[in-house]
C-alpha positions as CSV (number, residue, x, y, z in Angstrom):
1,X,0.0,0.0,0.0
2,X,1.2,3.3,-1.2
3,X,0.5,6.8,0.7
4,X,1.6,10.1,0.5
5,X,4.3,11.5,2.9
6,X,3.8,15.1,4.2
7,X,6.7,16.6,1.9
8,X,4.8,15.5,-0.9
9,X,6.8,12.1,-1.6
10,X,5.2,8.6,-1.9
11,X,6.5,6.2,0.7
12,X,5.6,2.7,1.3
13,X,3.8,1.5,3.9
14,X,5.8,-0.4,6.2
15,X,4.5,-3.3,8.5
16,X,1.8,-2.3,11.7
17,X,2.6,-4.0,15.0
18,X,-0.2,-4.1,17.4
19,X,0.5,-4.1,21.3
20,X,-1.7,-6.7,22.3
21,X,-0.1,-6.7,26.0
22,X,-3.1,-6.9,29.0
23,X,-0.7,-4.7,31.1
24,X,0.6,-1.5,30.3
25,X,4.6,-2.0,30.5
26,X,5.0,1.7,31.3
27,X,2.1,2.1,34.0
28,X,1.9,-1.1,35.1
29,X,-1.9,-1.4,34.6
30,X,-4.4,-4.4,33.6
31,X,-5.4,-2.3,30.0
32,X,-9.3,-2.1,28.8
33,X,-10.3,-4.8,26.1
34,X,-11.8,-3.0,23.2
35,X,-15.7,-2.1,24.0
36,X,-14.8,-3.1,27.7
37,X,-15.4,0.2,30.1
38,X,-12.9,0.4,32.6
39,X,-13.4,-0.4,35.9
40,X,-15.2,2.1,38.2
41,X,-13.2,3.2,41.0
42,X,-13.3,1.6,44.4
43,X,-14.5,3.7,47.5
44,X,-11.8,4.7,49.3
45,X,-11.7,2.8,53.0
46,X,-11.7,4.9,55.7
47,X,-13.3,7.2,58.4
48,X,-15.6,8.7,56.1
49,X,-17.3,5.2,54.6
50,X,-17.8,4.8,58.5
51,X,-19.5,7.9,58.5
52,X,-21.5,7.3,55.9
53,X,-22.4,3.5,57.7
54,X,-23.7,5.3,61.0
55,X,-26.0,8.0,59.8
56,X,-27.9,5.2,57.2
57,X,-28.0,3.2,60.5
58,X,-29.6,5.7,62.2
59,X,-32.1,6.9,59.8
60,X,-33.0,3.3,59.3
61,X,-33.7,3.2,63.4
62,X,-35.4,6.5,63.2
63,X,-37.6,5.4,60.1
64,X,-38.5,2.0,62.2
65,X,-39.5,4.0,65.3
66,X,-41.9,5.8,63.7
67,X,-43.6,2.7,62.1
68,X,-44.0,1.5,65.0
69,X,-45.6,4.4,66.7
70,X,-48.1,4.1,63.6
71,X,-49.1,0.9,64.4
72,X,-49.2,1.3,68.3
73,X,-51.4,4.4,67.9
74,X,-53.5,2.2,65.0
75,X,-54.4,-0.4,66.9
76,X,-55.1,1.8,69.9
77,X,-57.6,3.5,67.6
78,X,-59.1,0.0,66.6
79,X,-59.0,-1.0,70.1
80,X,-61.2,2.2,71.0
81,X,-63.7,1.8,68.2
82,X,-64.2,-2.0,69.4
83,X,-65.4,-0.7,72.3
84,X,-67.6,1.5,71.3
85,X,-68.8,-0.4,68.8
86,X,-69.6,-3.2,71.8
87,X,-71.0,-0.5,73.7
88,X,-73.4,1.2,71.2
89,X,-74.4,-2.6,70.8
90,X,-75.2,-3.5,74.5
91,X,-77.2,-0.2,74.6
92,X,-79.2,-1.0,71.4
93,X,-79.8,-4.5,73.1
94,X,-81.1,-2.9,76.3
95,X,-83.3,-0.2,74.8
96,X,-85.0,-2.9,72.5
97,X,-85.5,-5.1,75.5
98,X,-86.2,-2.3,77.4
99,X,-88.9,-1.4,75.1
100,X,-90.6,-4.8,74.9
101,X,-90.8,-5.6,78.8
102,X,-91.8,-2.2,79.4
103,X,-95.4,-2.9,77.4
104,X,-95.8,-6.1,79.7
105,X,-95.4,-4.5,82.7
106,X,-99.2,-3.8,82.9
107,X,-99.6,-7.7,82.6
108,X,-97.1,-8.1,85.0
109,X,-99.6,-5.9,87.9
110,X,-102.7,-7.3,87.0
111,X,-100.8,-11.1,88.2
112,X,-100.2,-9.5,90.8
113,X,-103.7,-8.2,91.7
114,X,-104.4,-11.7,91.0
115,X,-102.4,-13.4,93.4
116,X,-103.0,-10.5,96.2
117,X,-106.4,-11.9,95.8
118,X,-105.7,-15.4,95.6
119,X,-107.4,-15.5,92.5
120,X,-103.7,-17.5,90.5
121,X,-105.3,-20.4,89.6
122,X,-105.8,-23.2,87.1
123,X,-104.2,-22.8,83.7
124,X,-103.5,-18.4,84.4
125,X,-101.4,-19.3,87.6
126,X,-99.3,-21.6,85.0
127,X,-99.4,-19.3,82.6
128,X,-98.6,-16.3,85.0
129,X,-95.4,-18.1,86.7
130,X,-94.0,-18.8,83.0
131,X,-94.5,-15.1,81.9
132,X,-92.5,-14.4,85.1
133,X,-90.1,-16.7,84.7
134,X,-89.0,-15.7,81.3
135,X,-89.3,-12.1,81.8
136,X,-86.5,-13.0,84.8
137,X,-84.7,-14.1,82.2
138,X,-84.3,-11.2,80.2
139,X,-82.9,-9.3,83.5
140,X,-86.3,-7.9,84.4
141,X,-86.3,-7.0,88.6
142,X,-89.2,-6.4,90.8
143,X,-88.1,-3.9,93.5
144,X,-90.2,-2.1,96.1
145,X,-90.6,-3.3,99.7
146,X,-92.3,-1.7,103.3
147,X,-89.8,-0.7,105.4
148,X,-86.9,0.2,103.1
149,X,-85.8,3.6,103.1
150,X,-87.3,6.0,100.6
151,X,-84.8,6.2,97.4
152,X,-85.9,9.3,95.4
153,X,-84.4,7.9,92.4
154,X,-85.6,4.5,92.3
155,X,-88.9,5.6,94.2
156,X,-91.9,8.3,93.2
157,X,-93.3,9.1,96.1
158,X,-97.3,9.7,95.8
159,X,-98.3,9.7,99.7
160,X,-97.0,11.6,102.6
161,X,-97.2,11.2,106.4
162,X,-95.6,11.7,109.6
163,X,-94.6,8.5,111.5
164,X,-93.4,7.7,115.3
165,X,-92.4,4.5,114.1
166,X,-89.6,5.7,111.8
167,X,-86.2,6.7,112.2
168,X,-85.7,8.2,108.5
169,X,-88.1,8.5,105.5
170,X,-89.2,5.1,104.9
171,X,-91.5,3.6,103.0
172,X,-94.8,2.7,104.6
173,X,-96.6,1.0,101.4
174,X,-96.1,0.0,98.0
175,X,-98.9,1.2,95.5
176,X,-97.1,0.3,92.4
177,X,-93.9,-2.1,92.0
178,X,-91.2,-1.1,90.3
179,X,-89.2,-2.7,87.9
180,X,-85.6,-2.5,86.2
181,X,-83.1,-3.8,83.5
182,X,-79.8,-3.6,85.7
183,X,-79.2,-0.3,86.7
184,X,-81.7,1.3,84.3
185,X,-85.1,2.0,85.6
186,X,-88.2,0.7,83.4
187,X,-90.6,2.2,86.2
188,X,-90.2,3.6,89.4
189,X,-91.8,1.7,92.5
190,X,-95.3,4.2,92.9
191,X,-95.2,4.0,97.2
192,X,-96.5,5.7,100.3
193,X,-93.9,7.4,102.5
194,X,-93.6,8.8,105.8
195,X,-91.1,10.7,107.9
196,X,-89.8,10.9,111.8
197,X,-92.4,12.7,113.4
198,X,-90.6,15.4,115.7
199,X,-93.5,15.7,118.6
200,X,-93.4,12.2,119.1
201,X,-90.2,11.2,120.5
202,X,-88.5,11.9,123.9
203,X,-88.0,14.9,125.2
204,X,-84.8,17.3,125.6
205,X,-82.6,15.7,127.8
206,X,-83.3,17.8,131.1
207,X,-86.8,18.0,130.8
208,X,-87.5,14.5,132.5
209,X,-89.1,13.8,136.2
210,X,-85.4,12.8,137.2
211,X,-83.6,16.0,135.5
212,X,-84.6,18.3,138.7
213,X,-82.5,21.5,138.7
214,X,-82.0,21.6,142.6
215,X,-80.0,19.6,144.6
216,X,-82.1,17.0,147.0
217,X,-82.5,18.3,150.2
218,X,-82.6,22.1,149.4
């Protein structure tokens, strides 16, 4: 092959040698195949890839603690709403029932009318003590009693009198059981009441026959 020299000239084309060596006789380096990238350089070893090590560490511990306080205030939440959800229930139950006993309650007082009277008998008594039986059940209570004292809350007072025989308002008859679910009233117990009567217990102390105020003798 023939080429042109810069003067001008033609000079032949002598032989091409190729340095085909993997490492560089001058640098000492492993050379880069053709269409081979050369390798990227390693990170230096050190304080500073320490560094590096500690603060991912940290955000990594900083990132978990708040996923947990996610979840711990999550299932608090869920934890809350279970409850009220079991509450709300409960209280739908109880009104229901509520509702339902509370329009046999005239039934209830007309068995007992019937058995003040001795009048429970035959088929109604078996029928009565069944009714009874199953509204006891349910929770229904029967409260009112002579003697016990007067409750404004669980009682409605409808007579009033002044008694010798009691030491606090008490009541002195029941008009109208009363009955309840637990701790919620269906009806209060409809009763007579009466209260100490102050001009019928002992005198002042010093107003008695013994209580003289001279001496004996004088």
């Amino acid at each position: 092959m023939v080429t042109s020299s810069p003067n001008g000239g033609e000079e032949k084309e002598g032989p091409v040698i190729r340095d085909k060596r993997r490492i560089d006789p001058e640098t000492g380096e492993v050379r880069a195949k053709a269409g081979e990238s050369s390798p990227a350089p390693e990170a230096p070893v050190g304080g500073g890839g320490a560094k590096a090590t500690g603060e991912e560490d940290s955000a990594l511990k900083t990132q978990l603690a708040e996923r947990l306080a996610d979840l711990q205030r999550l299932k608090a939440e869920y934890d809350n709403y279970r409850k009220r959800v079991e509450r709300d229930r409960v209280a739908v139950r109880e009104q229901a029932l509520g509702q339902v006993l509370s329009e046999l309650l005239p039934v209830l007082d007309d068995i007992g009318r019937a058995r003040d009277h001795e009048e429970l008998t035959g088929g109604f008594k078996s029928v009565a003590e069944s009714l009874e039986a199953v509204t006891g059940k349910l929770g229904l209570e029967r409260y009112g009693e002579k003697g016990e004292p007067f409750d404004p809350v669980v009682h409605e007072a409808l007579m009033h009198s002044l008694s010798a025989e009691v030491t606090e308002t008490s009541v002195t008859d029941v008009l109208q059981p009363g009955y309840r679910i637990g701790e919620r009233i269906l009806r209060p117990a409809r009763v007579a009441v009466a209260d100490p009567d102050p001009g019928s217990g002992a005198g002042e102390p010093g107003d008695g026959p013994g209580d003289a105020d001279d001496e004996p003798g004088e």
